[in-house]
N, C-alpha and C positions, 0 to 999 in steps of 0.2 A: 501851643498854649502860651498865652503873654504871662509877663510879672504879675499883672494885675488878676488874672484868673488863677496863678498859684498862691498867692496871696488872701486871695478871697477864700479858695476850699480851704487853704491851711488855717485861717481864721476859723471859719465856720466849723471844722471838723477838731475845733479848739475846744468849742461850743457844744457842738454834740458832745464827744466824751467829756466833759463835764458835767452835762446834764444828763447822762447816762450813770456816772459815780455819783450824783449828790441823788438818783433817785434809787439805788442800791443804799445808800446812808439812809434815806428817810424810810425807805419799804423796804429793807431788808434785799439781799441779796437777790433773791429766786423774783419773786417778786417786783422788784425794782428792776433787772433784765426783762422781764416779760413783758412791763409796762413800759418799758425803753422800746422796745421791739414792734408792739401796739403802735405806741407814737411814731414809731418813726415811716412805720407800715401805713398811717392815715397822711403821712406829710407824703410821702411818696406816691400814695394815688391821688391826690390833691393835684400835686407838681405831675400828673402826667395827663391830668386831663385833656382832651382837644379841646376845651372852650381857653385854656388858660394860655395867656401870650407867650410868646414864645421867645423870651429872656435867656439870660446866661442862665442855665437854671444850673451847671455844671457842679457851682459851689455851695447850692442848694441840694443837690440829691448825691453826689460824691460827697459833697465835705462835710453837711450839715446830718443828711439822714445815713449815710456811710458810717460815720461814725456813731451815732445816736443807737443803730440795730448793731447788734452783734449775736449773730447765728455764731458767730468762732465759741465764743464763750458758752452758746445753749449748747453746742455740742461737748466740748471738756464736761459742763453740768452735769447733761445728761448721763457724758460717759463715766464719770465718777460714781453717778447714782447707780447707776447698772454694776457696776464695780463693788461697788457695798452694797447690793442684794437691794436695793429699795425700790421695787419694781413699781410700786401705786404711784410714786413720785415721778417719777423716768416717763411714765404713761402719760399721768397728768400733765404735767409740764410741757413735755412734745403735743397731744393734742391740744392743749389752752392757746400755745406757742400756735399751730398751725389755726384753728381758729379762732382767733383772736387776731392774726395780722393779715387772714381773708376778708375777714367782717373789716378790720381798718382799713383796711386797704381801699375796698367797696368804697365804705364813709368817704372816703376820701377823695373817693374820684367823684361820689355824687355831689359831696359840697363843692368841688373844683367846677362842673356842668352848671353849678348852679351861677346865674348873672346877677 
């Protein structure tokens, strides 16, 4: 890996958690990970389309969308919630979490096929 590709994820993955903390500030915690997680779930089938060039996409889907999803944290979430009994939550959250970054995901690849 050159300077120039550790430079570029560590940029980019500057970017995602950033925009992963400012959208916990605006929607709230739970919320704002989940939509962090969506988003980063629709850039990623985007970026892995076959119609889309085949660029460094390295510091694009490690730096940018790596950092942007964080399954680390839905899991603490969850396990906390499970931890103080809040089983509706624990539920909800994991399946919205699972479909919500299938469906983005999908989006994601179909907008990327598209020319």
């Amino acid at each position: 890996m050159t300077t120039r590709s550790v430079t570029a994820v560590l940029t980019a993955a500057v970017i995602g958690a950033s925009a992963r903390w400012s959208l916990g500030i605006i929607a709230g915690e739970s919320c704002g990970l989940l939509a962090a997680n969506i988003c980063g779930c629709i850039l990623i089938g985007w970026a892995s389309s076959p119609r889309q060039e085949k660029w460094d996409s390295i510091w694009f889907t490690v730096g940018l969308c790596g950092s942007l999803t964080s399954f680390a944290a839905l899991a603490v979430s969850l396990g906390a919630a499970l931890e103080d009994q809040r089983w509706s939550f624990a539920v909800l959250m994991g399946l919205a979490t699972i479909a919500g970054c299938g469906v983005g995901f999908d989006l994601g690849r179909s907008l990327g096929d598209r020319k």
